[in-house]
C-alpha positions in Angstrom: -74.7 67.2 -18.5 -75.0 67.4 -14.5 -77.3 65.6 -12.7 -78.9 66.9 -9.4 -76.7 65.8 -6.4 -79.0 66.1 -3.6 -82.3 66.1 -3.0 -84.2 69.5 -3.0 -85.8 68.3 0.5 -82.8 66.9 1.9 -81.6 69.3 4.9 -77.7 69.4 5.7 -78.4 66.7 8.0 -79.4 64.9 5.3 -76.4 65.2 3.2 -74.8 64.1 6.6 -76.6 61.4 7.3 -76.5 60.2 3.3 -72.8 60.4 3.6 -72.5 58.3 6.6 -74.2 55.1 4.9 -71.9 55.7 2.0 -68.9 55.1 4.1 -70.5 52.3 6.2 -71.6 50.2 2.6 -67.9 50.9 1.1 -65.6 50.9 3.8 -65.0 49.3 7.6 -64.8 51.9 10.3 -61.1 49.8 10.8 -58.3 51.6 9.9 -54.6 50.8 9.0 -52.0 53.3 8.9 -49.5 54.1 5.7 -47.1 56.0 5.2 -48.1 58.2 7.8 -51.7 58.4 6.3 -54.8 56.6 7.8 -56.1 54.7 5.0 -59.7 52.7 5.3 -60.0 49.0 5.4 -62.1 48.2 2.6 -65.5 46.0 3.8 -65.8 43.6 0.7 -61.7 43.1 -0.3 -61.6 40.1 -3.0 -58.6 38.1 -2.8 -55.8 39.7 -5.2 -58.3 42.6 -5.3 -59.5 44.2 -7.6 -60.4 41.3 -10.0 -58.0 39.0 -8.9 -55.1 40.9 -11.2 -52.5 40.5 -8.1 -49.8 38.3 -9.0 -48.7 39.5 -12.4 -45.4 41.5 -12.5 -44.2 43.4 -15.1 -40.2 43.7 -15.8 -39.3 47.1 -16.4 -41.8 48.8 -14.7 -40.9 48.8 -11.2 -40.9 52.5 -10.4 -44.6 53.2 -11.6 -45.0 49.8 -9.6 -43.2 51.2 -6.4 -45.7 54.5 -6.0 -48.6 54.0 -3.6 -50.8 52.6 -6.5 -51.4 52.3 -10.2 -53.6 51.7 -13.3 -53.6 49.4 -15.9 -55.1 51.5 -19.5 -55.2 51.7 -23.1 -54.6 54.0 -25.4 -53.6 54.0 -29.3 -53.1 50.0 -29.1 -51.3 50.0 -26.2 -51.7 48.7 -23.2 -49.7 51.0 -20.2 -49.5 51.2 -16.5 -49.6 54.9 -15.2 -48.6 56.0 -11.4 -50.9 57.1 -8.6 -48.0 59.4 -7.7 -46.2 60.9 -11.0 -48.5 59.8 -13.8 -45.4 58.5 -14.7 -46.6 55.7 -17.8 -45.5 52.1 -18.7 -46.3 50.4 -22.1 -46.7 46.3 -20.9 -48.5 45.1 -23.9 -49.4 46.3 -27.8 -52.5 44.3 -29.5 -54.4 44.7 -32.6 -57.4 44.7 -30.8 -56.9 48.0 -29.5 -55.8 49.9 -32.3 -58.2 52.7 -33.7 -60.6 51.8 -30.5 -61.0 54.7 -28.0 -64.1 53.8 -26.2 -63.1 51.5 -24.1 -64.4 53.4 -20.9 -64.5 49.7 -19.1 -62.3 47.2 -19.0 -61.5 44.4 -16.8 -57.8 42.6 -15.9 -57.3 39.3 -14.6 -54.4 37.5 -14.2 -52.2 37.9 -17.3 -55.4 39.2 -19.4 -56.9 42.3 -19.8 -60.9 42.0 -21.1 -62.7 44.5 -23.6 -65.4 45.3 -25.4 -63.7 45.2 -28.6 -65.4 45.5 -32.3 -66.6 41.6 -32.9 -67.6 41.5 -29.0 -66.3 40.8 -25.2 -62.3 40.4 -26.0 -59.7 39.0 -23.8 -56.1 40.0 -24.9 -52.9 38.3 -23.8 -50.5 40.7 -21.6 -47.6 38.3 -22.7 -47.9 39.0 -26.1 -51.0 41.2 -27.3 -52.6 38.2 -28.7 -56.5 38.1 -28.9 -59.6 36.2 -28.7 -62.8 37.4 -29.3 -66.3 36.4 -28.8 -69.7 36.9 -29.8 -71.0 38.7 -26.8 -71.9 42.1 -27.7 -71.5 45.0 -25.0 -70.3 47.9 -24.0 -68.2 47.8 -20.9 -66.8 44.8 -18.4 -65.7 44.5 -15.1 -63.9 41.6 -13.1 -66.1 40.5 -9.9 -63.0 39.1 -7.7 -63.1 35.0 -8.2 -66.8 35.3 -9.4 -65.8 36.3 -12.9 -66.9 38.7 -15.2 -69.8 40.9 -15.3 -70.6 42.3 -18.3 -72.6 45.5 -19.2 -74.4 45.1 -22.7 -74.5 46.5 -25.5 -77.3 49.1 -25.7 -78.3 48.5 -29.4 -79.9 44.7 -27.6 -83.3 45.0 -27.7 -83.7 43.2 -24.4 -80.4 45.5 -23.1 -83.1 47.0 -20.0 -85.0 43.4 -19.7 -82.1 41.1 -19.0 -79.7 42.3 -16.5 -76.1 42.4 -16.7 -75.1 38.9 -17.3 -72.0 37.6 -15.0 -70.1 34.6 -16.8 -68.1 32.5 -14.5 -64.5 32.8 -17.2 -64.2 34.1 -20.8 -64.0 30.2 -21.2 -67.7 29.7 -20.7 -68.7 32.4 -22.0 -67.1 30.8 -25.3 -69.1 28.0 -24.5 -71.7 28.9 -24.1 -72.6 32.6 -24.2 -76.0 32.3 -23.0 -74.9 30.3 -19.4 -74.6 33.3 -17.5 -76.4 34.3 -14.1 -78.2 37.6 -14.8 -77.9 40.7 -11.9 -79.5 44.0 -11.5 -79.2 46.3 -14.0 -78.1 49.8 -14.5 -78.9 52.8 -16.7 -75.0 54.4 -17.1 -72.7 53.5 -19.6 -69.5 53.3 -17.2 -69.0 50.1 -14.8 -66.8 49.3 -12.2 -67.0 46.9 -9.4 -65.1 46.4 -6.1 -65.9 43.4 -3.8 -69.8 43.5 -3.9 -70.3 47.2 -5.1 -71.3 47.8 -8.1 -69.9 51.8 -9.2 -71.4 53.3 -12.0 -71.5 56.9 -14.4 -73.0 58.4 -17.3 -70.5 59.1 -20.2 -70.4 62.9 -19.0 -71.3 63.4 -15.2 -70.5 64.8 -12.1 -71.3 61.9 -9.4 -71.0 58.3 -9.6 -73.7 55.9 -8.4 -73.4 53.1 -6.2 -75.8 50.0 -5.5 -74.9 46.1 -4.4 -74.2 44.0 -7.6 -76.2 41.2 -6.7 -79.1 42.4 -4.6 -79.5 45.9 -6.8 -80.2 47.9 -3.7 -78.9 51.6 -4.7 -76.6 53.1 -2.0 -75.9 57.3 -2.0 -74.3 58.4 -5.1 -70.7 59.8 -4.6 -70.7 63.4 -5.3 -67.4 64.5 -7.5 -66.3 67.6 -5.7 -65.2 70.0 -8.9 -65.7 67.4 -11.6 -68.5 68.2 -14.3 -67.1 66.2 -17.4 -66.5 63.2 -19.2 -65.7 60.0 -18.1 -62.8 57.7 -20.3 -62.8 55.3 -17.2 -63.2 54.9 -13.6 -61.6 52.5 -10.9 -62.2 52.1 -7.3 -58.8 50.9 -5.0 -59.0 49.4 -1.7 -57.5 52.3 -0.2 -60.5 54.2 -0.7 -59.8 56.0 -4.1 -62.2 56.5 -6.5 -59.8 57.1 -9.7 -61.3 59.1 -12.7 -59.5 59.6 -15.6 -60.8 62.8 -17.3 -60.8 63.4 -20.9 -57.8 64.3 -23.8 -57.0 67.6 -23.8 -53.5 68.8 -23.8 -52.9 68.2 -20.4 -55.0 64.3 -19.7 -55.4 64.2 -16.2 -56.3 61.4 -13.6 -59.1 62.9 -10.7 -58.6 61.0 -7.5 -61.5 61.5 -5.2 -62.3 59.9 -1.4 -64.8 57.3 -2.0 -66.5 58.1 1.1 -67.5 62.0 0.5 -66.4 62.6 -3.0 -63.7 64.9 -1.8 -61.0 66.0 -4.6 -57.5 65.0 -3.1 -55.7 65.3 -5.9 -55.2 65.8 -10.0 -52.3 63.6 -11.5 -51.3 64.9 -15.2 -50.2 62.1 -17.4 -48.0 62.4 -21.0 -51.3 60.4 -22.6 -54.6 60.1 -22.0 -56.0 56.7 -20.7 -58.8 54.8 -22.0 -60.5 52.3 -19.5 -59.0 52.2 -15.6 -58.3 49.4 -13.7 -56.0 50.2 -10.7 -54.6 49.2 -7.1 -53.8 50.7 -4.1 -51.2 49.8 -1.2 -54.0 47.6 0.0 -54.6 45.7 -3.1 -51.2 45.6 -3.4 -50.7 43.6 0.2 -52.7 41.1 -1.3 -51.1 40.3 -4.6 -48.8 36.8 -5.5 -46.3 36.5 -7.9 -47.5 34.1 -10.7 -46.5 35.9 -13.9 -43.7 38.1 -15.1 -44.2 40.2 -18.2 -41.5 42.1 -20.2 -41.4 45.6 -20.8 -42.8 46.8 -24.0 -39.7 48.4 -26.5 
């Protein structure tokens, strides 16, 4: 289940020195004070980070909303926000699409549209209303890449799945279009994606570290060492505050991990009254960059 986290030869130096570049690639040495924390700039912050999501408000939700960050999930057709603070949840949207589908360990949101890789193919459901349109583009996980579009990873039945590359579609528009007018960028091996400005994160279903490397050049950076985390993976997010969010898997108590993205340090465990499928969440700093365009309704 575990994979090594260090090199047998690697001194504590090392370690030291392994950590350092992790912190350089991911974050700015600039800092901005919050609440009386000091939070990291991020180095690669899209507009309306992550995925250009910012903008969409969602009526009745404004105390999960209010705490330092949040997540957009799934679970059991619904679509929920849950709290970086209480694990408080939200229901926002209920589709089809989702029902009976609980390995959706990445998912992408984007405006007022969440994207899955749902039973016919890549899937783009409507917060609005839970309406759905599906395509014919097979996979097994997605992930917005700020105004760039969506990178998608395939699925692993493909026979050219290790030949190919993940292919990045410009919208869920082209890719209707034309599923085969896609630019194709490094691969990788793990069956978990997530991506923040130019960073590409990545896991095995069951792990304890994730792995980094640049989305468009491939070149792999230190992987991020999970202090006290040896288990599954139902979805991972990264937030420009310099959270790496894990949600762990349903037992009776479901539980969000939130980890420093430099060192992999634990700083805290959020229980939550469901489990979450698939994580896609923002911090105070993706928050600063968001716009109103969209207001959703509550779900009853």
């Amino acid at each position: 289940m575990s994979r090594s986290r260090w090199s047998m030869s690697c001194s504590a130096t090392c370690r030291d020195v392994i950590l350092a570049a992790i912190s350089i690639a991911i974050l700015t040495a600039t800092e901005v004070v919050a609440s009386g924390l000091v939070m990291p700039r991020t180095r690669h912050e899209p507009s309306g980070a992550p995925g250009a999501n910012g903008g969409v408000r969602f009526s009745g939700c404004g105390r999960v909303i209010a705490e330092r960050g949040y997540c957009m999930t799934t679970w059991d057709g619904d679509v929920h926000l849950v709290g970086l603070e209480s694990g408080s949840t939200c229901a926002v949207a209920r589709s089809e699409a989702l029902e009976g589908m609980y390995d959706l360990h990445s998912i992408a949101w984007r405006g007022d549209a969440l994207y899955i890789c749902g039973r016919a193919g890549l899937t783009r459901i409507s917060l609005p209303d839970g309406d759905f349109e599906e395509s014919e583009v097979s996979c097994d996980g997605v992930a917005a890449v700020s105004s760039e579009g969506l990178v998608v990873l395939p699925y692993r039945g493909d026979p050219t799945y290790w030949s190919t590359g993940l292919p990045l579609f410009p919208s869920f528009e082209s890719l209707l279009r034309d599923p085969d007018d896609a630019t194709y960028l490094p691969t990788t091996r793990n069956s978990r994606i997530a991506v923040h400005g130019r960073l590409l994160f990545s896991a095995w279903h069951s792990t304890d570290s994730v792995e980094v490397q640049d989305l468009f050049t491939g070149e792999t950076l230190p992987s991020i060492p999970l202090e006290g985390y040896d288990d599954w993976i139902w979805g991972f997010s990264v937030t420009g505050d310099g959270e790496l969010i894990v949600s762990g898997p349903p037992t009776e108590t479901p539980s969000l991990f939130v980890f420093d993205v430099r060192t992999g340090d634990r700083l805290r465990q959020i229980a939550m009254d469901r489990p979450a499928v698939g994580l896609v969440c923002l911090g105070r700093r993706d928050h600063a960059a968001k716009r109103s365009v969209t207001t959703l309704p509550q779900l009853r």
